[in-house]
N, C-alpha and C positions, 0 to 999 in steps of 0.2 A: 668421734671427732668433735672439737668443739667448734663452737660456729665461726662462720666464715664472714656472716654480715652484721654488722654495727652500727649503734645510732654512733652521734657524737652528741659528746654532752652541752649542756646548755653553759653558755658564760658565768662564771660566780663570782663575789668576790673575795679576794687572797687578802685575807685577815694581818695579815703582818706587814701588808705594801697598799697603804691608803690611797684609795683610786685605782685600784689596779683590779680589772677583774679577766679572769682567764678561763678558757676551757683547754682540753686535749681533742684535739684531733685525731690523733694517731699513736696509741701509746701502749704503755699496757693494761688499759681498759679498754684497749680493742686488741688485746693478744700478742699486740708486738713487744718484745721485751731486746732487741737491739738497735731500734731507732726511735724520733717520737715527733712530732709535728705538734706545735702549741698555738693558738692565739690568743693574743693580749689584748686589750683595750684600757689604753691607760688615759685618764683625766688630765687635766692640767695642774702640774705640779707633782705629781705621780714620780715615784723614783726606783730604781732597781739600785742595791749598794754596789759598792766596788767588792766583785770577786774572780774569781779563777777556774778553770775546770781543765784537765786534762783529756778533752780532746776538742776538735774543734766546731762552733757551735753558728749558726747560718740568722741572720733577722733580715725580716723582707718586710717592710713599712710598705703596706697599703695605703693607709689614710693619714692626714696633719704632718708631723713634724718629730722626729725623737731626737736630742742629742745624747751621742757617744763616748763616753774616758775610753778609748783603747790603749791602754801603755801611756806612751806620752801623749799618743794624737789627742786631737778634739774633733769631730767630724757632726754635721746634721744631715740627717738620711731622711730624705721626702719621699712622697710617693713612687712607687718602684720600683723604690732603692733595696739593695743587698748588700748589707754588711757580714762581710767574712769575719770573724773570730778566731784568730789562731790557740792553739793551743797553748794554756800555761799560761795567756799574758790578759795581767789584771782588766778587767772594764768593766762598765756601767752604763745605766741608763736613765734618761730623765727627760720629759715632756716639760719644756721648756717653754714654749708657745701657749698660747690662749687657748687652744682647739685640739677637740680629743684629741689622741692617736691609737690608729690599729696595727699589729704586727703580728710576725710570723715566726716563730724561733722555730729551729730543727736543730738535733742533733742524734750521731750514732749511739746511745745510750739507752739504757733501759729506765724509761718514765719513774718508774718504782721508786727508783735511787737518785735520781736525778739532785735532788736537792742534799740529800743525805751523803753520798758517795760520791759524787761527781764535783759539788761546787763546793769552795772554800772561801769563805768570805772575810776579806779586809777590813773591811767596815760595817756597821749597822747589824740589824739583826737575823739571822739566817731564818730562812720562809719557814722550814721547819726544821723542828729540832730533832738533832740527829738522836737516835735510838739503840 
């Protein structure tokens, strides 16, 4: 059997999203390969581009301020907040405010692929390059 208990990794930072540094939680670096828990800590000025994923993906801002492109909306999610992502429809992210911000993405997918299989991006440059 492989093992059951896990550190989680330390925060780093994601080469391709300046100011953005991130660990896994929950992923498949801890063996789960249909769900996955992330946190962020993004800087000011910090961006995620506009893209899409087929299914749907959860952010839970603990700390500062993040704004959202969902589709048409424009939304800022402060502390506590839970922003739903439907499935399919375009959005983004960006620390718009002076002062970090931390958050929370989940979604039903395998960590692995996430980037590769799962997101389709609009704009800008995809975190990693598909394989």
């Amino acid at each position: 059997m492989t093992s059951l208990l896990h550190r989680v990794s330390d925060l780093s930072e994601v080469p391709s999203r300046p100011g953005l540094a991130a660990r896994t939680i929950v992923g498949s670096e801890q063996g789960f390969t249909s769900l996955f828990l992330s946190e962020m800590l993004m800087q000011p000025g910090a961006a995620i581009p506009i893209h899409t994923h087929p299914v749907e993906e959860a952010f839970v801002v603990s700390q500062g301020e993040l704004a959202f492109h969902l589709g048409e909306e424009r939304l800022v999610a402060t502390p506590d907040s839970v922003v739903r992502i439907p499935p399919g429809v375009p959005h983004a992210v960006l620390n718009a405010s002076s002062q970090p911000a931390r958050a929370y993405a989940a979604a039903a997918w395998d960590r692995r692929t996430w980037f590769t299989g799962a997101t389709t991006y609009l704009e800008g440059q995809p975190r990693e390059p598909r394989g």
